[in-house]
Backbone as a chain_set.jsonl record, in Angstrom:
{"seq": "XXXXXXXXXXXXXXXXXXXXXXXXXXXXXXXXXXXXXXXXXXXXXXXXXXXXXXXXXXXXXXXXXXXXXXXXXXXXXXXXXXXXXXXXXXXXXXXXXXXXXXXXXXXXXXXXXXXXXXXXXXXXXXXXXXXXXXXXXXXXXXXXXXXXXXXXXXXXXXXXXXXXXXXXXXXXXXXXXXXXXXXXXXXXXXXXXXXXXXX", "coords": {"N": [[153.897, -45.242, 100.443], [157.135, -45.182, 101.882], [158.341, -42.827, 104.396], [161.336, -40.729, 102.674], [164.632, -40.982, 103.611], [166.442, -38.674, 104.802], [169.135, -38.459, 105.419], [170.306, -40.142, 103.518], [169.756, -39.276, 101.609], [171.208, -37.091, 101.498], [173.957, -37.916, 101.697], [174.267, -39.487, 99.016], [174.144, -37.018, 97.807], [176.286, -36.007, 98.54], [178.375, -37.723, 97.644], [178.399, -38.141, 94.955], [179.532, -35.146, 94.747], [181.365, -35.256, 95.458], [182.564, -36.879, 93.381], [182.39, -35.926, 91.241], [183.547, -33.33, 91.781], [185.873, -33.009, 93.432], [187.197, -35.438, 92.339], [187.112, -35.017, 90.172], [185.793, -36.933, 87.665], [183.142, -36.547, 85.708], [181.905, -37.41, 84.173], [180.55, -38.946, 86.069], [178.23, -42.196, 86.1], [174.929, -43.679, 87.511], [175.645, -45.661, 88.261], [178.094, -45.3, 89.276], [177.86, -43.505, 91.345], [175.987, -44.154, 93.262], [177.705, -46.384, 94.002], [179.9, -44.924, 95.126], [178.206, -43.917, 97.496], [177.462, -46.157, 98.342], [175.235, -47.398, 98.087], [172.281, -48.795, 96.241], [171.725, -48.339, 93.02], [169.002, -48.626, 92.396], [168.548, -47.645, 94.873], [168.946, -45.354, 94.813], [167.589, -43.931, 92.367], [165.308, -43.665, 93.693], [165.694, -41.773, 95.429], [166.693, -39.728, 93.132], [165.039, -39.191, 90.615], [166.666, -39.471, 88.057], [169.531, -38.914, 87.017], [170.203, -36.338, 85.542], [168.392, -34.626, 87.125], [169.724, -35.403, 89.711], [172.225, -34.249, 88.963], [171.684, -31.881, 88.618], [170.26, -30.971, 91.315], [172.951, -30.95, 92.636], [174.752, -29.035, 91.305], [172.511, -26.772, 91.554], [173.152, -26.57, 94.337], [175.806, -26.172, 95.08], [176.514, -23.604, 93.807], [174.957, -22.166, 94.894], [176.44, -22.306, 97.297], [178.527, -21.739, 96.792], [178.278, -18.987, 96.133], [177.393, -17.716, 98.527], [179.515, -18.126, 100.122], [181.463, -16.616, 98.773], [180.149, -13.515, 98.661], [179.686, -13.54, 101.124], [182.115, -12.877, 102.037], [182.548, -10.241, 100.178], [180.544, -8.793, 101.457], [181.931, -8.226, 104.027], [183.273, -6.587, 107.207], [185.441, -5.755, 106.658], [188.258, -3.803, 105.601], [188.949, -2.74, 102.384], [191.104, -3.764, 101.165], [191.794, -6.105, 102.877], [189.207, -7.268, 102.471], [189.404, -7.964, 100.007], [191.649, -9.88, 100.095], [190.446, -11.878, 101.502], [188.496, -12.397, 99.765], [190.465, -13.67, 97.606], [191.297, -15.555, 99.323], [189.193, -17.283, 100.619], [188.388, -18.75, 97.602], [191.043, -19.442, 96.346], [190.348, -21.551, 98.654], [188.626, -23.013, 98.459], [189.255, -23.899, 95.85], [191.133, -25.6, 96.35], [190.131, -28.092, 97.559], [188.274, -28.697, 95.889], [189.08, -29.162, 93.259], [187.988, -29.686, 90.612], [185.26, -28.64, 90.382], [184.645, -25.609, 89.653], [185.224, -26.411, 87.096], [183.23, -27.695, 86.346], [180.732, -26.638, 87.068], [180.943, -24.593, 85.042], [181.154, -26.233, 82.785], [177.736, -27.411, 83.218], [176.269, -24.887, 82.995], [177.055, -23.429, 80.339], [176.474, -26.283, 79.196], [173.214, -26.267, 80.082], [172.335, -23.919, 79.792], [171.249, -20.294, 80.367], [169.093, -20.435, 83.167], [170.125, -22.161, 84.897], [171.777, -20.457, 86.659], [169.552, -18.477, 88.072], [168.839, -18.125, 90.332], [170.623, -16.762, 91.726], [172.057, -14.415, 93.628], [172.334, -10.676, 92.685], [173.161, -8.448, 94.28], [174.654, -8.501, 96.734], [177.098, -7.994, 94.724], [177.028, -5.737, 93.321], [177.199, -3.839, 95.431], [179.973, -4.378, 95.957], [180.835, -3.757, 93.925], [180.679, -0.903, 93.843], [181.874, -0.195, 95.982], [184.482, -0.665, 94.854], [184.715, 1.026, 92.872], [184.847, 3.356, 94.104], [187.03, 2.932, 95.133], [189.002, 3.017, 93.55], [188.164, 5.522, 92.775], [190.147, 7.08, 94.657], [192.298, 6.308, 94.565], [193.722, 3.591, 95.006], [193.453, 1.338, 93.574], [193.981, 0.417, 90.078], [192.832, 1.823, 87.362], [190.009, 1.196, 85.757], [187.145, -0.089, 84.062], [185.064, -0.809, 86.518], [183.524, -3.535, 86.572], [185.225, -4.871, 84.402], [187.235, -4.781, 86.281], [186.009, -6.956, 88.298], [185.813, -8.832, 86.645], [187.982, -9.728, 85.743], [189.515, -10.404, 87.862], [187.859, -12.44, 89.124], [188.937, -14.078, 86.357], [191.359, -14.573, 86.902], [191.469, -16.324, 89.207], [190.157, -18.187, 88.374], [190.773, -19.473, 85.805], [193.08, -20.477, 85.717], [192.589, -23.097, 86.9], [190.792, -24.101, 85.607], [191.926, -24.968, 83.277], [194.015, -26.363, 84.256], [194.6, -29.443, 84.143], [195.512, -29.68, 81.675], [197.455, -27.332, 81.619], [199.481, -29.228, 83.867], [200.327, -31.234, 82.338], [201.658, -29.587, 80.482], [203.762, -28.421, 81.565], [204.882, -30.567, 82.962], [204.104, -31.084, 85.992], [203.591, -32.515, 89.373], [200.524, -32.741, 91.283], [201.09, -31.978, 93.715], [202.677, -29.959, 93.195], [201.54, -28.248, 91.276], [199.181, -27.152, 93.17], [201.267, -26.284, 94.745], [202.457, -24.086, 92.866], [199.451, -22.603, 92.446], [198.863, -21.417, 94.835], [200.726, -19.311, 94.943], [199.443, -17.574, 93.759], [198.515, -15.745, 95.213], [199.637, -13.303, 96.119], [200.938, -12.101, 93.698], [198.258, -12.012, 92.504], [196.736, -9.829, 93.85], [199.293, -7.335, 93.487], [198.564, -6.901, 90.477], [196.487, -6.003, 90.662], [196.082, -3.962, 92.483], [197.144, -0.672, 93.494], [199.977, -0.668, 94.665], [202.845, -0.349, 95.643], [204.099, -2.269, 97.765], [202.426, -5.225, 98.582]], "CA": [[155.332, -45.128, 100.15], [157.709, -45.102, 103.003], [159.347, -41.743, 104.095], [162.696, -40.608, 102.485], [165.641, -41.108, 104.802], [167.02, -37.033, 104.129], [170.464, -38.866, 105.444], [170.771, -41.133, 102.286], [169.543, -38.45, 100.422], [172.416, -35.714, 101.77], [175.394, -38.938, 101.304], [173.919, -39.585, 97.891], [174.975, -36.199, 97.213], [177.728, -35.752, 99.047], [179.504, -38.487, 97.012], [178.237, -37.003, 93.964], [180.073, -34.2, 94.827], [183.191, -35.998, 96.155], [183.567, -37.621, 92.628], [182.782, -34.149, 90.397], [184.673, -31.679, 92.031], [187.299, -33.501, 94.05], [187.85, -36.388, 91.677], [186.922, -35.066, 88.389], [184.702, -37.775, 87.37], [182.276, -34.831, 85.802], [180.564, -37.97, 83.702], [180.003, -40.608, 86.526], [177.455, -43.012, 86.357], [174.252, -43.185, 88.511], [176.083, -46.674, 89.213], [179.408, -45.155, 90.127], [177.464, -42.578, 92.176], [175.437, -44.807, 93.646], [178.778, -47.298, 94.483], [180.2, -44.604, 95.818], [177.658, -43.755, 98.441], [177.164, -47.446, 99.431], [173.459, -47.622, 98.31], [171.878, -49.522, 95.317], [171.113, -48.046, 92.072], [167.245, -48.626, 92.838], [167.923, -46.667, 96.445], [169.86, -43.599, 94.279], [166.885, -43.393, 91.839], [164.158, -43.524, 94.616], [165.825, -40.199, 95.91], [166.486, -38.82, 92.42], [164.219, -39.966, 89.275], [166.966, -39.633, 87.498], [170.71, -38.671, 87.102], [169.917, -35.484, 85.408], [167.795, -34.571, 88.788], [170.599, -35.662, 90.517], [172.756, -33.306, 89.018], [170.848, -30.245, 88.832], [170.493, -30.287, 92.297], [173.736, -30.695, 92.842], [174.803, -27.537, 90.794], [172.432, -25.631, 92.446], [173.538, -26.317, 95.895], [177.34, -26.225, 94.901], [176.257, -22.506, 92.867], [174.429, -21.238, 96.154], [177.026, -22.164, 98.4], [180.113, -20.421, 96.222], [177.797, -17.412, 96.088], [177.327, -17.075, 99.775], [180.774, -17.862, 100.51], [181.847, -15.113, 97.813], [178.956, -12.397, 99.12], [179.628, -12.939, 102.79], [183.111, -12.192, 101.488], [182.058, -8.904, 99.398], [179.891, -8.043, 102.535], [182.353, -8.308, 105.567], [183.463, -5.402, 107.764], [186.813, -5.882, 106.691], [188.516, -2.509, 104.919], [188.63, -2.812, 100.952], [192.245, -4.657, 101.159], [191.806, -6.964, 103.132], [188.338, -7.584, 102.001], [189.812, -8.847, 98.714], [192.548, -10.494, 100.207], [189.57, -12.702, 101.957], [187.831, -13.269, 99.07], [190.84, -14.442, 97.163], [191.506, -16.587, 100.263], [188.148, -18.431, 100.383], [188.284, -19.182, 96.102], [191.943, -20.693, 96.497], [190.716, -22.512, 99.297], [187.522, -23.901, 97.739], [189.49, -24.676, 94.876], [192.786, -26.668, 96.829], [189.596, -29.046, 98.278], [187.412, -29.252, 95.053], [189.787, -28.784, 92.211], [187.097, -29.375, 89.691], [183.971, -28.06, 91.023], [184.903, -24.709, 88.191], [184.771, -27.088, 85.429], [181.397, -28.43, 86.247], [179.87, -25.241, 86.892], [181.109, -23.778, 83.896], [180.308, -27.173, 81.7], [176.633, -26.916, 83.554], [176.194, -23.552, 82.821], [177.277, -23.927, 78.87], [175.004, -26.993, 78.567], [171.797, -26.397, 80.007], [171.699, -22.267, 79.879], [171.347, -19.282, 82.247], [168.61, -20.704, 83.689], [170.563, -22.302, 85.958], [171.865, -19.055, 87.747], [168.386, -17.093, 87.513], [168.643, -17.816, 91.708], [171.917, -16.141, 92.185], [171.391, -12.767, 94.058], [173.725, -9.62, 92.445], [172.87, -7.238, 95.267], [176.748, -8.013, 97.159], [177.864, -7.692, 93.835], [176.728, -4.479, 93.087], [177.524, -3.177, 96.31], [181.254, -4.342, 96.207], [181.943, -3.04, 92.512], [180.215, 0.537, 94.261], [183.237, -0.385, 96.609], [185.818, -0.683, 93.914], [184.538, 2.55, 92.271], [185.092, 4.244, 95.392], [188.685, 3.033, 95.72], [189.692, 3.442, 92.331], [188.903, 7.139, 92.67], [191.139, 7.302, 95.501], [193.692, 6.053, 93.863], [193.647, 2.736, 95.798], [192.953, 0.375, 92.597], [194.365, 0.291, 88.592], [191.805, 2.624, 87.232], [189.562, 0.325, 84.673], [185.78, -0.456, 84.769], [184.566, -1.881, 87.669], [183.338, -4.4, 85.988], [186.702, -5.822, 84.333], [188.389, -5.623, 87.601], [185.607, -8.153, 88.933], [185.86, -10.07, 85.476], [189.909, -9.597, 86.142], [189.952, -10.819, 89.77], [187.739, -13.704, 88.824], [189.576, -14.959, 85.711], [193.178, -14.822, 87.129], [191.503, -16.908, 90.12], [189.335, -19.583, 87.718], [191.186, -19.75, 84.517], [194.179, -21.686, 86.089], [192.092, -24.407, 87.92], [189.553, -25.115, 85.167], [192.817, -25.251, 82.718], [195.239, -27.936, 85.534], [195.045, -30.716, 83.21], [196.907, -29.22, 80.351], [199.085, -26.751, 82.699], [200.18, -30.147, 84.412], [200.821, -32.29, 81.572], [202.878, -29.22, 79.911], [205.081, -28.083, 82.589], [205.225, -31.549, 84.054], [204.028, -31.039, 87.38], [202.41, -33.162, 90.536], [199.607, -32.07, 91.634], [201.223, -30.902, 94.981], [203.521, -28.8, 92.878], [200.818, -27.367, 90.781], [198.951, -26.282, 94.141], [201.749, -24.719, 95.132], [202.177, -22.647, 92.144], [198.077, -21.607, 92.576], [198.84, -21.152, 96.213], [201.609, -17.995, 95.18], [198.876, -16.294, 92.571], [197.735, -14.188, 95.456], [200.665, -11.857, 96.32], [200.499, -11.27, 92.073], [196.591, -11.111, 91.763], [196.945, -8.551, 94.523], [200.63, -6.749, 92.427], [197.758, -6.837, 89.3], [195.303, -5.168, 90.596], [196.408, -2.533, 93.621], [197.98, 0.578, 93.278], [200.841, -0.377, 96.09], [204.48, -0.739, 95.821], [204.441, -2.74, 98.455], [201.311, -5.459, 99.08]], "C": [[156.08, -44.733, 101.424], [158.255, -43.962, 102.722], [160.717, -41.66, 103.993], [163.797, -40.221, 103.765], [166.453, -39.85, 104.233], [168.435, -37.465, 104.917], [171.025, -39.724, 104.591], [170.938, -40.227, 101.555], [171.184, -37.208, 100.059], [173.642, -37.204, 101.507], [175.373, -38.83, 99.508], [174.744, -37.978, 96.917], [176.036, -35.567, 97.414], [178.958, -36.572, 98.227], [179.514, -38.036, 95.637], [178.916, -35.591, 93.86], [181.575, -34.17, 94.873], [183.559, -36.294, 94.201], [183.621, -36.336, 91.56], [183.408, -33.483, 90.58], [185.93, -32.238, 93.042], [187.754, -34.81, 93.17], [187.86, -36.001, 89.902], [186.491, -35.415, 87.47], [183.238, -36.914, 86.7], [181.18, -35.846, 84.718], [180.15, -39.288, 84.588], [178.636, -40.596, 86.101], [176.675, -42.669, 87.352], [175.154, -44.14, 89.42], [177.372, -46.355, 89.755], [178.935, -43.984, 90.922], [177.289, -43.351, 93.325], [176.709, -46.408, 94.28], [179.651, -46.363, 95.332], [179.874, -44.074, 97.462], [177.231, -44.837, 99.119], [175.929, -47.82, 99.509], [173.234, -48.166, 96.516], [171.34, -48.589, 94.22], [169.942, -47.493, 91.761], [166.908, -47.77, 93.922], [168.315, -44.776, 95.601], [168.276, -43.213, 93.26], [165.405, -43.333, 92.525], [164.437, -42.025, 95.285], [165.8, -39.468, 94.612], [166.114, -39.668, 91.413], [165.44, -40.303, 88.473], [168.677, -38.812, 87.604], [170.922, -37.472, 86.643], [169.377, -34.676, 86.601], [169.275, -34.219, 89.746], [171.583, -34.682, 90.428], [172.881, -32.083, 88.488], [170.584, -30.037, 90.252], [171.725, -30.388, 93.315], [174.819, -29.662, 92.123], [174.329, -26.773, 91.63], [172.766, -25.529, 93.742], [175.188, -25.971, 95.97], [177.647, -24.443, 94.312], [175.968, -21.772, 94.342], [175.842, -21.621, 96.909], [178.166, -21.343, 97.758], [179.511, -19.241, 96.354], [177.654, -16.809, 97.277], [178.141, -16.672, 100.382], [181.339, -16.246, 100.149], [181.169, -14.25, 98.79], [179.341, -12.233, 100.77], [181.467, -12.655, 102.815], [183.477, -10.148, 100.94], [181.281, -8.258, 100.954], [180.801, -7.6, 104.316], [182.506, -6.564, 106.055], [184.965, -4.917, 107.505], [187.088, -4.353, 105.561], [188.665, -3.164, 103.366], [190.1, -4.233, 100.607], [191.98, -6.135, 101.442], [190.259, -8.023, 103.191], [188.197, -8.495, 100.418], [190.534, -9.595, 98.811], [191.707, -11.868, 100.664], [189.065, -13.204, 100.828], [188.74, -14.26, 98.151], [191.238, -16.024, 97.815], [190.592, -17.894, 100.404], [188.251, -19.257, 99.072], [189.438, -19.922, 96.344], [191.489, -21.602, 97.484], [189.785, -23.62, 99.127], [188.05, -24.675, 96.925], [190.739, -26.174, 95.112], [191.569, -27.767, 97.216], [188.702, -29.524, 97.293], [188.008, -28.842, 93.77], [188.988, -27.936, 90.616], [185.652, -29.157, 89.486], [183.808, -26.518, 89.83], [184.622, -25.351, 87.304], [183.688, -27.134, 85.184], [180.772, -27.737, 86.061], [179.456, -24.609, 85.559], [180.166, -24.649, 82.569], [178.771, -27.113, 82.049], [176.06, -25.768, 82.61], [175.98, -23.691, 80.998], [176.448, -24.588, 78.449], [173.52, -26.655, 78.418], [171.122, -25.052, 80.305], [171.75, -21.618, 81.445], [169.932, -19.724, 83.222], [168.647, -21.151, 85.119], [170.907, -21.982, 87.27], [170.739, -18.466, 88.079], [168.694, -17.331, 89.445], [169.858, -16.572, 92.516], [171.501, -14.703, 92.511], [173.206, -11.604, 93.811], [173.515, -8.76, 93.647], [174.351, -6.888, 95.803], [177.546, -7.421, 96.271], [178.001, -6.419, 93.545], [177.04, -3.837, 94.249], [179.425, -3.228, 96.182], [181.451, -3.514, 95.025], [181.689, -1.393, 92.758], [181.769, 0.708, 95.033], [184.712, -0.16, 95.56], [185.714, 0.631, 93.386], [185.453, 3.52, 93.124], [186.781, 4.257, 95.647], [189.682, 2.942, 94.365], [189.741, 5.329, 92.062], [189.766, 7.929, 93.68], [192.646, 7.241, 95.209], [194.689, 4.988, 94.092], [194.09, 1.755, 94.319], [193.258, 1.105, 91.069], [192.756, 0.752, 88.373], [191.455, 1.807, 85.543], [188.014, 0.389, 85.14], [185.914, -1.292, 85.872], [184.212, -3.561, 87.2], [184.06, -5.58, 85.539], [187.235, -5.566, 85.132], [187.722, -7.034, 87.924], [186.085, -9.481, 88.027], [187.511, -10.95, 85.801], [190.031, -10.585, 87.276], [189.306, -12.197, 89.199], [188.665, -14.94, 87.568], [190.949, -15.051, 85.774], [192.581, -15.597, 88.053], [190.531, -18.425, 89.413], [190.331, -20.167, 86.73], [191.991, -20.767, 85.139], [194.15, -22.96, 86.286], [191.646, -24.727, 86.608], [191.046, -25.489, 83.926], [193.52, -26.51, 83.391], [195.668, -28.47, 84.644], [195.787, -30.106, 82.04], [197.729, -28.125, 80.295], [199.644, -28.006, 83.038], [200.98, -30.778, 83.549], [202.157, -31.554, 80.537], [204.022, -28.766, 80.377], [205.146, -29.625, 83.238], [205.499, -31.833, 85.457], [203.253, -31.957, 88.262], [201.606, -32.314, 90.806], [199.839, -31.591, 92.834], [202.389, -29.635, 94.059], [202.518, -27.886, 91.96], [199.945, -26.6, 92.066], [199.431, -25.564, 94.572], [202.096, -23.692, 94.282], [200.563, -21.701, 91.668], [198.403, -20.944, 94.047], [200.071, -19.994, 96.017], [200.569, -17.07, 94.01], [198.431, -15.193, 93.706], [198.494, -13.181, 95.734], [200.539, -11.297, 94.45], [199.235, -11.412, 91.853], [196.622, -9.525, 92.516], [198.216, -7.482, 94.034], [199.54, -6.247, 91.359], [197.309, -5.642, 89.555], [195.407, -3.985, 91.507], [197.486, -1.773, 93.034], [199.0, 0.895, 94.662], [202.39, -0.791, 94.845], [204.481, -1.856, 96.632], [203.053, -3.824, 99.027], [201.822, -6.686, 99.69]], "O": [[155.531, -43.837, 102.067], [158.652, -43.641, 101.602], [161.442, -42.227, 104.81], [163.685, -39.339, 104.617], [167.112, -40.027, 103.208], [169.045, -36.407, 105.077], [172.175, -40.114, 104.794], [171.941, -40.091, 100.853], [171.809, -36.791, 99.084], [174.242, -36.817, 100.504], [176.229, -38.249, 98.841], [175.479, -37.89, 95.934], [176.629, -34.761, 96.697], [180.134, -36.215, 98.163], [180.545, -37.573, 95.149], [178.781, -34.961, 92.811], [182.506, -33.447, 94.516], [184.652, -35.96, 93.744], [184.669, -35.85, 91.137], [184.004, -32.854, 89.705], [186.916, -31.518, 93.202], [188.893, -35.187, 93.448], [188.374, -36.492, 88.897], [186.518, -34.77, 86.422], [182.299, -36.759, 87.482], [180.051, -35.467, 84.406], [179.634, -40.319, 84.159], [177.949, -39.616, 85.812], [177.008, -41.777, 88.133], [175.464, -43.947, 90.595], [177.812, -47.058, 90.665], [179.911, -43.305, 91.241], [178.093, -43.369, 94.257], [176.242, -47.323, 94.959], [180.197, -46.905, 96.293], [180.693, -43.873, 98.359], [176.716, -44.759, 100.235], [175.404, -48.38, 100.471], [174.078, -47.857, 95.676], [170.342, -47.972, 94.59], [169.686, -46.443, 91.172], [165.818, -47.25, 94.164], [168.008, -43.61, 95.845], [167.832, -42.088, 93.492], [164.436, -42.963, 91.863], [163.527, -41.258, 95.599], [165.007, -38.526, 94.608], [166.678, -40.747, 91.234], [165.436, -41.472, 88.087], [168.765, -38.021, 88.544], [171.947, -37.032, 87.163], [170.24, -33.927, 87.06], [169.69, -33.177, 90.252], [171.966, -34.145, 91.467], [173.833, -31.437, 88.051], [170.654, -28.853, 90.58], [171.657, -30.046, 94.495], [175.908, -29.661, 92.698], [175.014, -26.106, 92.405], [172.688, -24.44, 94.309], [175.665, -25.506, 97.005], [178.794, -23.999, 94.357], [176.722, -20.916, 94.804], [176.386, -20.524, 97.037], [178.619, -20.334, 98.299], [180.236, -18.32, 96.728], [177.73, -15.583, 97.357], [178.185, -15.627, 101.031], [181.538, -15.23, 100.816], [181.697, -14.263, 99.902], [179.314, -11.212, 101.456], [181.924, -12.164, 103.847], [184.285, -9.28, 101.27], [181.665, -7.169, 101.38], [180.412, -6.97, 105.3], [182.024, -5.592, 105.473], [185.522, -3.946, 108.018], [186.179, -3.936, 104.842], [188.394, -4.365, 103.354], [189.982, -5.291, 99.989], [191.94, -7.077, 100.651], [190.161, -9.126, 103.728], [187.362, -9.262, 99.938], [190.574, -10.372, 97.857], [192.171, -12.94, 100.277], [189.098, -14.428, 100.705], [188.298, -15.362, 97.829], [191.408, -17.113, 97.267], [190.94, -19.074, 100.35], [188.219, -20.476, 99.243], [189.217, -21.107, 96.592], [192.112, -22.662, 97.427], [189.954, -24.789, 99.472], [187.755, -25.869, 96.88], [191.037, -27.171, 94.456], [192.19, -28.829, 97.212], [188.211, -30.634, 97.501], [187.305, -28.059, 93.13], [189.071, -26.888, 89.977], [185.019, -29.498, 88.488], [182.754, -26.461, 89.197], [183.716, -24.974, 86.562], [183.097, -26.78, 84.164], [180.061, -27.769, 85.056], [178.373, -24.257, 85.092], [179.242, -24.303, 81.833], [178.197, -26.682, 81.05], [175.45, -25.977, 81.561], [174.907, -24.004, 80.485], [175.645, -24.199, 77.601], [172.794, -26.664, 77.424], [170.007, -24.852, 80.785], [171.991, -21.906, 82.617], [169.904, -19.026, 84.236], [167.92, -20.904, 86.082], [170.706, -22.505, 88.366], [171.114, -17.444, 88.654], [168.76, -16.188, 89.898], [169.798, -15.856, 93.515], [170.776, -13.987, 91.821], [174.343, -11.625, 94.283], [174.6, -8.181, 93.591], [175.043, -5.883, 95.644], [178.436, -6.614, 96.54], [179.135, -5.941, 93.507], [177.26, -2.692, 93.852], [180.082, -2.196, 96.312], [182.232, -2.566, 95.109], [182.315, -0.591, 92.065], [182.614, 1.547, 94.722], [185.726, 0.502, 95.779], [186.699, 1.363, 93.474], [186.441, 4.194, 92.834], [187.52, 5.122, 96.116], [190.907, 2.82, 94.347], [190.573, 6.093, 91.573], [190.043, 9.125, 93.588], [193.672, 7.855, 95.502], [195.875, 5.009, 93.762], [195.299, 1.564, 94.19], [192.829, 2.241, 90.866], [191.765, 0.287, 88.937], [192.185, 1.776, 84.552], [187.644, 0.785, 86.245], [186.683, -2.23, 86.08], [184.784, -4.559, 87.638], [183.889, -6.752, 85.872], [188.29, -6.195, 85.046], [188.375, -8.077, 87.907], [186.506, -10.587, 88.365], [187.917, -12.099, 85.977], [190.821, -11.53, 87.279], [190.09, -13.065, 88.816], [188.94, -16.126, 87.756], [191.654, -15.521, 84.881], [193.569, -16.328, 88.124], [190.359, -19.481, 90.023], [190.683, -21.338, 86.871], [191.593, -21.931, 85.096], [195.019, -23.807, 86.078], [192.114, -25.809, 86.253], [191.064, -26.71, 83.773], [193.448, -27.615, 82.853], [196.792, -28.29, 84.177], [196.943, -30.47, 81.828], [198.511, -27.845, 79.386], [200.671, -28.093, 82.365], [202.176, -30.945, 83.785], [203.109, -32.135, 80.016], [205.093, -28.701, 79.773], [205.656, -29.575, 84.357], [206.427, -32.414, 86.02], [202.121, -32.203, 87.844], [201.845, -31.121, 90.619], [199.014, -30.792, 93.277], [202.707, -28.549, 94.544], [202.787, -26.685, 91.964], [199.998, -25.371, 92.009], [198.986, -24.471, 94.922], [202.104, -22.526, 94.677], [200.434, -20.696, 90.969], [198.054, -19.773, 94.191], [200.501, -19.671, 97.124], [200.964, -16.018, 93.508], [198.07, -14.055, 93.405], [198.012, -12.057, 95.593], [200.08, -10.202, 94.122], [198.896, -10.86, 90.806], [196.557, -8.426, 91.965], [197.831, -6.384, 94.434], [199.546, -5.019, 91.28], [197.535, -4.564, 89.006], [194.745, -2.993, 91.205], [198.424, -2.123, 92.317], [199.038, 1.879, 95.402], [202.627, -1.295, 93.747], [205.063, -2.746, 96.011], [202.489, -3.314, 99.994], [201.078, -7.394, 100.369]]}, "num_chains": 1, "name": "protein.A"}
């Protein structure tokens, strides 16, 4: 058997990726996968047996990379502020380039169990919400579990995106005008959740 060309293989899922989370396409085809990467049907299932395959390991590579992003987020050197201000920064900016990359996850996730996550490492996690503790008894942070702040912070920064389609269609917006009303949630996620007058 001839060896796999690991540059078909990485397009293959690069377009796979292009049409899930930047087009929305969340049931292509192997053949509209496989049309989109410019390779034959027969070359897409020689890299993955099967379209299932195909996108399971495109979950998990799309799962690891939000988590690193996030984590090397949660981990920086940056002070507690502007340590959150980063992470909301990376999530809008993941989401302005892969709209529906949330959906998938989530639909993933839902379908085929926690199994999916079992790789995901809490360690940042647990260190940042030690962080939030810390600045909630300062008097830094809206005094709540740790816990529902993270839940908090994440579902004012998901809910919106994986919703779009029926925010758009009821306010009657373009999709550059719905970006720019995700692109003002962070001065009010940050209003939500800090204990400033002034952020």
């Amino acid at each position: 058997m001839p060896q796999k060309n690991t540059g078909t293989e990485e397009l293959i899922k690069a377009s796979a990726k292009r049409l899930l989370f930047a087009e929305g396409k969340l049931h292509a085809t192997t053949q509209e996968i496989a049309d989109a990467a410019g390779v034959s049907r027969t070359s897409l299932h020689y890299y993955f047996r099967s379209r299932d395959l195909l996108i399971a390991e495109v979950f998990q590579e799309a799962m690891q990379a939000l988590s690193e992003r996030l984590n090397a987020c949660m981990e920086s050197d940056k002070p507690f502020k502007g340590k959150l201000e980063f992470l909301i920064d990376v999530f809008l900016r993941d989401m302005a380039s892969f709209p529906y990359q949330e959906t998938f996850l989530v639909t993933q996730m839902n379908t085929l169990g926690k199994e999916l996550v079992e790789t995901i490492h809490s360690g940042p996690v647990k260190n940042f919400l030690e962080e939030v503790k810390s600045e909630m008894d300062l008097g830094n942070l809206k005094p709540m579990d740790p816990y529902l702040f993270l839940i908090n912070l994440f579902s004012l920064l998901s809910y919106p995106l994986i919703m779009a389609p029926l925010y758009k269609q009821l306010f009657q917006l373009t999709d550059n005008a719905f970006s720019d009303l995700i692109g003002d949630r962070k001065k009010m996620i940050l209003e939500l959740l800090l204990n400033e007058t002034d952020v």
